[in-house]
NUVEXRO-582440 format. One record per residue (C-alpha): residue in one letter; x, y, z; chain. Coordinates in steps of 0.5 Angstrom, whole numbers, plus 2048, in hexadecimal, padded with zeros to 3 digits. Layout:
residues N
 rest  px  py  pz kette
    A   X   Y   Z     A
...
//
This chain:
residues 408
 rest  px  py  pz kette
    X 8E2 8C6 8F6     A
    X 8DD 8C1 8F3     A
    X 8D8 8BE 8F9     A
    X 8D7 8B9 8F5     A
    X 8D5 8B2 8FA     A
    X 8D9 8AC 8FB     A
    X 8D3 8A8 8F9     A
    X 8D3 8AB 8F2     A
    X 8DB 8AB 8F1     A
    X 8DA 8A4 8F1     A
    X 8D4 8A2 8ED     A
    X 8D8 8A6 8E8     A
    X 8DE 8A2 8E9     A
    X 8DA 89C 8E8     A
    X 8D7 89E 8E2     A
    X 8DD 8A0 8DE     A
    X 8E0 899 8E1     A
    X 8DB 895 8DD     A
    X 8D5 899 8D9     A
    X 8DB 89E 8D6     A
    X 8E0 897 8D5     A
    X 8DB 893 8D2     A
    X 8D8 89A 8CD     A
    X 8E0 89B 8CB     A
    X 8E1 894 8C9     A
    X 8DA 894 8C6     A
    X 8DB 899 8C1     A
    X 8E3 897 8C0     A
    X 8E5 89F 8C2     A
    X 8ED 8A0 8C2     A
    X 8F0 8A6 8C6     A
    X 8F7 8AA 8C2     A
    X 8F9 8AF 8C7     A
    X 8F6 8AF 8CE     A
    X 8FD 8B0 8D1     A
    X 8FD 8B7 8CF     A
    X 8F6 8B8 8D3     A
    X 8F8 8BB 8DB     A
    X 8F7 8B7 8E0     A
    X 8F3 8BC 8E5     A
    X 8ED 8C1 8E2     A
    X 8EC 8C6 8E1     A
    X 8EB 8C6 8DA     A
    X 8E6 8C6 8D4     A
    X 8E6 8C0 8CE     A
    X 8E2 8C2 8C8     A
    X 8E2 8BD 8C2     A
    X 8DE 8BC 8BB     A
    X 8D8 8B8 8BC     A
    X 8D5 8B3 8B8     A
    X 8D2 8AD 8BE     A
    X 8CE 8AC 8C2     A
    X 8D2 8A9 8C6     A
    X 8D9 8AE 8C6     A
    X 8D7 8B1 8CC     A
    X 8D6 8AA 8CF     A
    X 8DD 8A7 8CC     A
    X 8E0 8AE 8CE     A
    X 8DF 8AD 8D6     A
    X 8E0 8A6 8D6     A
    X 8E7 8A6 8D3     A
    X 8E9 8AC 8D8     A
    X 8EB 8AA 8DF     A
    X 8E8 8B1 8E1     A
    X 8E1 8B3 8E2     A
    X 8DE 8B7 8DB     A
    X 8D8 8BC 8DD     A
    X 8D5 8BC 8D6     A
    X 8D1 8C3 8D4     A
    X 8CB 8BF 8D2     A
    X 8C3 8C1 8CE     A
    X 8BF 8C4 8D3     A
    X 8B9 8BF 8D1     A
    X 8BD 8B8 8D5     A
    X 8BC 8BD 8DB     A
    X 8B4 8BD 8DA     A
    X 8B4 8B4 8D9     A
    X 8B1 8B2 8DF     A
    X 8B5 8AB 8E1     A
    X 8BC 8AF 8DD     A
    X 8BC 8B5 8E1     A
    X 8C0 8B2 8E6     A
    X 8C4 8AE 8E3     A
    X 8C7 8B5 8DF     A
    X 8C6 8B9 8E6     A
    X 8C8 8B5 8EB     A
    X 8CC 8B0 8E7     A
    X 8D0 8B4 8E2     A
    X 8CF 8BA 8E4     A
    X 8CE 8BC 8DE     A
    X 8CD 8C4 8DC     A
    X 8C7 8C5 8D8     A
    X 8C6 8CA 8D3     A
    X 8C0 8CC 8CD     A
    X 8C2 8CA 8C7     A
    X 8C3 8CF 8C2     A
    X 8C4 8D5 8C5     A
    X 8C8 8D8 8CA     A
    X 8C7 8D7 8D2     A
    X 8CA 8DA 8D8     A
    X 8C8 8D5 8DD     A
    X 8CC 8D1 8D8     A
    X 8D2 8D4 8D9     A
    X 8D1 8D6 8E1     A
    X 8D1 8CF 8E1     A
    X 8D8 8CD 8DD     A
    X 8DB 8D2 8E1     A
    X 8D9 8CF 8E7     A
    X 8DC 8C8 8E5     A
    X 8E3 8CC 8E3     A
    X 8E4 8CF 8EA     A
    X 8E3 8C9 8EE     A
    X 8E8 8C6 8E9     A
    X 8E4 8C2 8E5     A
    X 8E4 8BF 8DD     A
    X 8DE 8C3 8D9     A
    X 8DE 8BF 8D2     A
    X 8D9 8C2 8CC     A
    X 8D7 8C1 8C5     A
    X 8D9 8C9 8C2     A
    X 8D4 8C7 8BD     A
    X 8CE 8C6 8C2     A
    X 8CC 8BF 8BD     A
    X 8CE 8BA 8BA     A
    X 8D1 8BA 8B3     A
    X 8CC 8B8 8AE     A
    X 8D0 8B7 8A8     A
    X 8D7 8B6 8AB     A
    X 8D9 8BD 8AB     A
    X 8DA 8C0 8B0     A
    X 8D9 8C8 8B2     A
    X 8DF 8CE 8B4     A
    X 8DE 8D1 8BB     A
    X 8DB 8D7 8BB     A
    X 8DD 8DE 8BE     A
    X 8D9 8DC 8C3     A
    X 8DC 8D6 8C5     A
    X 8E3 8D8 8C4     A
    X 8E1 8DF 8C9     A
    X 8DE 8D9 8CF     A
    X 8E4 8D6 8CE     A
    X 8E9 8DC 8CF     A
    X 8E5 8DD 8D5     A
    X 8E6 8D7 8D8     A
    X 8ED 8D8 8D8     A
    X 8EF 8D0 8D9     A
    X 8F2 8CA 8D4     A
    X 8EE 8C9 8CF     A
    X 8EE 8C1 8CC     A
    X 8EC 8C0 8C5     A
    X 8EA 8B9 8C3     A
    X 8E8 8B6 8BC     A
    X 8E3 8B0 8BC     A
    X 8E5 8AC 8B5     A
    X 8E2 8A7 8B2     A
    X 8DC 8AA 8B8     A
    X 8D7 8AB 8B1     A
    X 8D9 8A6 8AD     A
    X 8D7 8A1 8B4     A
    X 8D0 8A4 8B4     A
    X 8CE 8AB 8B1     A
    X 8C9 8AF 8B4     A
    X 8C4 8AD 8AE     A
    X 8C4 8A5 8B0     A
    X 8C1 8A0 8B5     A
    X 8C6 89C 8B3     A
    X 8CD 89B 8B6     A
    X 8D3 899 8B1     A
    X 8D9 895 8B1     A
    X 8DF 898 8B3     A
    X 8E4 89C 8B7     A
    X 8E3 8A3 8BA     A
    X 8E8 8A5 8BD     A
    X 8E9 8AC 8C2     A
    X 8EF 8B0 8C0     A
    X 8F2 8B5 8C5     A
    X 8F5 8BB 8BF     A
    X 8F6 8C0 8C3     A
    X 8F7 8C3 8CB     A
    X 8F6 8CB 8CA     A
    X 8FA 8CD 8D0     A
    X 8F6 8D3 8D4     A
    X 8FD 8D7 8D3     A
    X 8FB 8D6 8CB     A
    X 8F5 8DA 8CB     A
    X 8F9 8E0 8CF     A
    X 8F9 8E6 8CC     A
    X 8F4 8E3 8C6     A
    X 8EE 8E7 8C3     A
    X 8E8 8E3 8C2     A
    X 8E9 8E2 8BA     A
    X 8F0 8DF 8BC     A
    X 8ED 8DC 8C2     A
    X 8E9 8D7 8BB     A
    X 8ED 8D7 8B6     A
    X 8F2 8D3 8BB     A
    X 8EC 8CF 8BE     A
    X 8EA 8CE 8B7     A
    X 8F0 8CC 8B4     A
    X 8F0 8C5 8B8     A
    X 8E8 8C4 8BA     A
    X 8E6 8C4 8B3     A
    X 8E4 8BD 8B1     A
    X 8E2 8B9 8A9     A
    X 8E0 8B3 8A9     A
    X 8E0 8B3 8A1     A
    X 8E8 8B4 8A2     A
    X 8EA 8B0 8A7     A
    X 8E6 8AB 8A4     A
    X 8EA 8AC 89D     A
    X 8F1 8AD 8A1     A
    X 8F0 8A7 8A5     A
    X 8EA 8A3 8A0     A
    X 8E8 89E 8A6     A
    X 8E2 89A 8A5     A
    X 8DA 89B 8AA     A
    X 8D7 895 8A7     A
    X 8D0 893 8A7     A
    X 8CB 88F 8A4     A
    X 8C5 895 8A5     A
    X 8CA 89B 8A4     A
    X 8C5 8A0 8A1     A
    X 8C0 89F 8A6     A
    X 8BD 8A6 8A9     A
    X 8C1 8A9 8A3     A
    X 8BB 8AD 8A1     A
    X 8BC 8B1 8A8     A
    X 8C3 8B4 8A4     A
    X 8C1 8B4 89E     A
    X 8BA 8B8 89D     A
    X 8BA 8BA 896     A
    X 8BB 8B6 890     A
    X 8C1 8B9 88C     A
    X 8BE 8B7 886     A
    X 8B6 8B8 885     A
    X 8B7 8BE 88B     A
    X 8B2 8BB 88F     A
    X 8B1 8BA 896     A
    X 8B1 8B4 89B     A
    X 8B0 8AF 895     A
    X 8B7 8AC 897     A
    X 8B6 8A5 89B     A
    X 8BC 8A1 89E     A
    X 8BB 899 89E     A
    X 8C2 895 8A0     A
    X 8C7 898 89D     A
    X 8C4 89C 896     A
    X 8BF 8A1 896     A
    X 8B9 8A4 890     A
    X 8B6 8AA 88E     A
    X 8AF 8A7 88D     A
    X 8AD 8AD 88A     A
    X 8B3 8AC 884     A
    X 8B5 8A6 886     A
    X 8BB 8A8 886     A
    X 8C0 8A3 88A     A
    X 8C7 8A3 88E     A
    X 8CB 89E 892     A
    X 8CF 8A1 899     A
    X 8D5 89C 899     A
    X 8DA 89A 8A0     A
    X 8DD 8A1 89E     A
    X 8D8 8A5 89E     A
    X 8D8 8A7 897     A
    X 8D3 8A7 893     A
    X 8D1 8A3 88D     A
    X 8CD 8A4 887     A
    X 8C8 89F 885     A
    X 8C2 8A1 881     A
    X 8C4 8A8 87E     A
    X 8CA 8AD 880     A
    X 8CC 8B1 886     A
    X 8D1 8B5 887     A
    X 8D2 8B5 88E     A
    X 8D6 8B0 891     A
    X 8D6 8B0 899     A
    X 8D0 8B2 89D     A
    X 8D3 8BA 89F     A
    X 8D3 8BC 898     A
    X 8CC 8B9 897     A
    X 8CB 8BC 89D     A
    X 8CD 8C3 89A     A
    X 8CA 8C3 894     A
    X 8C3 8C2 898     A
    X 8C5 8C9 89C     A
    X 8C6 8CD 895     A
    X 8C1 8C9 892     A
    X 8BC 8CC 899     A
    X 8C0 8D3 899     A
    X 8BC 8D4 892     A
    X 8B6 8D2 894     A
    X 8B5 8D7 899     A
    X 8B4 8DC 894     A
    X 8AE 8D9 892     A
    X 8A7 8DC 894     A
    X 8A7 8DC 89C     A
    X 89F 8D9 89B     A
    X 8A1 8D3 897     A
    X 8A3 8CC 89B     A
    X 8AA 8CA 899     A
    X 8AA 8C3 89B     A
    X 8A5 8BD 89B     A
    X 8A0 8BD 8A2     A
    X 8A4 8B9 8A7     A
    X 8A0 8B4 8AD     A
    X 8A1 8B7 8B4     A
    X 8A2 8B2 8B9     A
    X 8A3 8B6 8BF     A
    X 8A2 8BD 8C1     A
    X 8A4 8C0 8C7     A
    X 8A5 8C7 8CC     A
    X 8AA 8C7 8D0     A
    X 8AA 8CA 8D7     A
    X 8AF 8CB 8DC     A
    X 8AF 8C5 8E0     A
    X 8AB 8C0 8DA     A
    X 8A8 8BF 8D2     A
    X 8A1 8C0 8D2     A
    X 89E 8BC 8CC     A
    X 89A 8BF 8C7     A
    X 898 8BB 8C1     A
    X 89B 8B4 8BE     A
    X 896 8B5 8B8     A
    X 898 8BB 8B4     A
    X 89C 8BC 8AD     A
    X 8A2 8C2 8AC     A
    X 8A5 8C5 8A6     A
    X 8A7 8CC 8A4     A
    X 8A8 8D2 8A1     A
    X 8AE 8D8 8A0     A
    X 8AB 8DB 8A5     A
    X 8A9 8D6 8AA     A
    X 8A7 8CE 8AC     A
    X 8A0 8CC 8AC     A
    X 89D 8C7 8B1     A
    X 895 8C5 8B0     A
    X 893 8C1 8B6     A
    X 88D 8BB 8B5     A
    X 88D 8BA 8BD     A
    X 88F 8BE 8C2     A
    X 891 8BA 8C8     A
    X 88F 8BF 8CD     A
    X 888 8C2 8CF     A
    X 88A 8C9 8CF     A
    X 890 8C9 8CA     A
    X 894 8D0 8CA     A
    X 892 8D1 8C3     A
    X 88B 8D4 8C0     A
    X 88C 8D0 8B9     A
    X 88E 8C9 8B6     A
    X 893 8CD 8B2     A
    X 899 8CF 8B5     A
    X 89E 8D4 8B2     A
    X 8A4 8D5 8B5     A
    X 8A7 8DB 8B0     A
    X 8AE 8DB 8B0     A
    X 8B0 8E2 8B3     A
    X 8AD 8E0 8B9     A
    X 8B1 8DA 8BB     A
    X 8B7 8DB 8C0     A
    X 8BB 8D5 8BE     A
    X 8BA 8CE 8BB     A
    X 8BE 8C7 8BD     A
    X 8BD 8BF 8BB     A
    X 8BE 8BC 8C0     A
    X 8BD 8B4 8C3     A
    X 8B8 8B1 8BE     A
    X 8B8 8B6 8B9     A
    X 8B3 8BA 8BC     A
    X 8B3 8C1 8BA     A
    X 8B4 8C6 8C1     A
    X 8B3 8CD 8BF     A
    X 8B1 8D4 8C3     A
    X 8AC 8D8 8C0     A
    X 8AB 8DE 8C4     A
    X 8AC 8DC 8CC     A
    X 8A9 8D5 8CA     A
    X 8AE 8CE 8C9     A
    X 8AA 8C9 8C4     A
    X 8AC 8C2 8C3     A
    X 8AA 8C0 8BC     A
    X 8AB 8B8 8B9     A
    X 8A9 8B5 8B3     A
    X 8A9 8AE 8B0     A
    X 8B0 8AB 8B0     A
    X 8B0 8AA 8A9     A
    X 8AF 8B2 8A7     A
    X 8B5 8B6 8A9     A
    X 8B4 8BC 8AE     A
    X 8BB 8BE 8AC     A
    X 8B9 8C2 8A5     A
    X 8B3 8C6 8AB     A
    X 8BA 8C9 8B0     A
    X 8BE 8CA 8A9     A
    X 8B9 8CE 8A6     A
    X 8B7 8D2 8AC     A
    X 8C0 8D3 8AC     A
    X 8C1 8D5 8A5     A
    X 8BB 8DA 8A6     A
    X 8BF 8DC 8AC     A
    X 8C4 8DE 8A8     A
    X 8C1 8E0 8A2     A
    X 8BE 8E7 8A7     A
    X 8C6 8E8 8AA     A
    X 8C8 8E9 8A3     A
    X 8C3 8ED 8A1     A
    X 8C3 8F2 8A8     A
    X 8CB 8F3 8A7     A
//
């Protein structure tokens, strides 16, 4: 059983007593189902995500204690360690790829009857659609062996999507959908195992708006809606789009849009054939797909400005620069850095290149700061919060793709 002190047990109670009630009443969030939770762990919970908060609201509506499976970079902040070490014990895990300290871990938590809760999509949703469960997941979730609690944030995106500082007016509510009984998962394959998990997790904010049609209001809805929406459908250019309040412009083509209470958006100078953010969102995936067929030495996107450039080590973030730019290729993303800010950098040139076929695995994590592993090295790369780092990890995930497809 869990060691877990006295003294931490009580913090955690006042905590969730008064921090927790004050963070649900705050944000309106309203609980459907909770009666079909267990009483007593193990098990595992797993959900859509689209909050900031959703783990938040997740441990401060449950009267057990959740240790969350978080991105390995909060361990390395000096005055956060504890607090997810100690405090939470929390289970830290690299974004991106897979870790099987990480799994070590969940198990421990599970035997000692303990509640594991993680996001199967590793990240939050930035257009409010959420990601099917991988045959990798569905196999950690046979091994383990316990119930498994499917919930929906609803409302969660339309609250505060990913791509905004700004919080709207509106209710989340955390809807338990589904408890997979470990006994369901006997004698399943795999695929089953992700099909059954699937067909309760996957989560479109696009139709539960259409079904429920529940205004987020806002008077600076479109604020940081440059972050999503990256390239202007039609002039095809990239990060010309700027957000003011709740309308946002092209200011290569001048074209205009407005993001009503719904979310939809609205034509106001020129036309679009997209309505929501996600098929907006898609339209920029087939758009960028094309463009990796174009030549591996040509920058495909306008240079963006750097601010934070990092190495991670095991214990710490190293900074290398806060003054370079960024842009990329079909092939690979270019840094050119103006000023190190280290006497001896780990590099011999001012321009950087990280080639593709030689990043391991690739996350956006707080902040929209771009994490990625080339070779044995973890780099931390930021830009201004008016360019979208999105379009860098989503370039690199089509290229990704794209080498799969042609290897079978």
């Amino acid at each position: 059983m869990s060691k877990t002190s006295w003294m931490i047990k009580l913090l955690r109670l006042v905590l969730k007593k008064t921090y927790g009630k004050w963070i649900l009443h705050h944000y309106d969030v309203h609980l459907k189902g909770y009666e079909n939770i267990p009483i007593e762990g193990p098990f595992l919970i797993i959900g859509n995500h689209s909050h900031t908060y959703d783990s938040l609201f997740l441990s401060a509506s449950m009267p057990l204690h959740i240790h969350w499976v978080m991105g390995a970079y909060l361990f390395k902040i000096r005055f956060l360690h504890h607090i997810f070490d100690t405090l939470l014990q929390g289970i830290a895990k690299q974004q991106g790829k897979s870790d099987l300290q990480t799994i070590k871990g969940m198990r421990t938590r599970l035997n000692e009857g303990g509640v594991v809760a993680f996001f199967p999509e590793g990240t939050r949703t930035w257009d409010g659609e959420s990601i099917p469960v991988n045959n990798a997941t569905a196999k950690l979730i046979r091994i383990f062996n316990v119930p498994v609690v499917i919930v929906h944030f609803e409302g969660a995106f339309g609250s505060k999507p990913r791509w905004t500082l700004k919080r709207r007016k509106g209710p989340i509510t955390i809807r338990v959908v589904k408890v997979i009984q470990k006994e369901e998962l006997h004698h399943k394959s795999v695929e089953e195992v992700a099909a059954l998990v699937n067909t309760h997790l996957v989560h479109s904010y696009d139709e539960w708006q259409q079904e429920h049609h529940i205004p987020y209001v806002s008077s600076t809805k479109a604020l940081g809606i440059e972050n999503i929406l990256y390239a202007c459908p039609t002039c095809h250019s990239f990060s010309t789009i700027q957000g003011e309040m709740n309308k946002f412009t092209c200011i290569s083509c001048k074209s205009q849009w407005e993001l009503n209470e719904y979310d939809e958006i609205l034509p106001l100078v020129g036309s679009s054939s997209y309505t929501t953010i996600a098929t907006w969102h898609n339209w920029e995936l087939s758009y960028v797909k094309e463009l990796l067929n174009s030549d591996s030495k040509t920058p495909l996107f306008n240079l963006d400005d750097g601010v934070l450039f990092q190495q991670a080590s095991p214990t710490q973030l190293i900074l290398l620069s806060k003054d370079f730019s960024i842009t990329a290729t079909s092939k690979a993303f270019i840094l050119q850095v103006n000023t190190f800010e280290m006497v001896e950098p780990p590099f011999n040139d001012k321009k950087i290149v990280f080639y593709f076929d030689d990043i391991n695995s690739i996350a956006i994590n707080a902040k929209s700061t771009l994490e990625f592993s080339h070779g044995n090295t973890i780099y931390r790369v930021r830009i201004k919060s008016n360019q979208s780092i999105l379009k860098y990890m989503e370039l690199y995930q089509l290229h990704q793709k794209m080498i799969i497809k042609e290897s079978v």
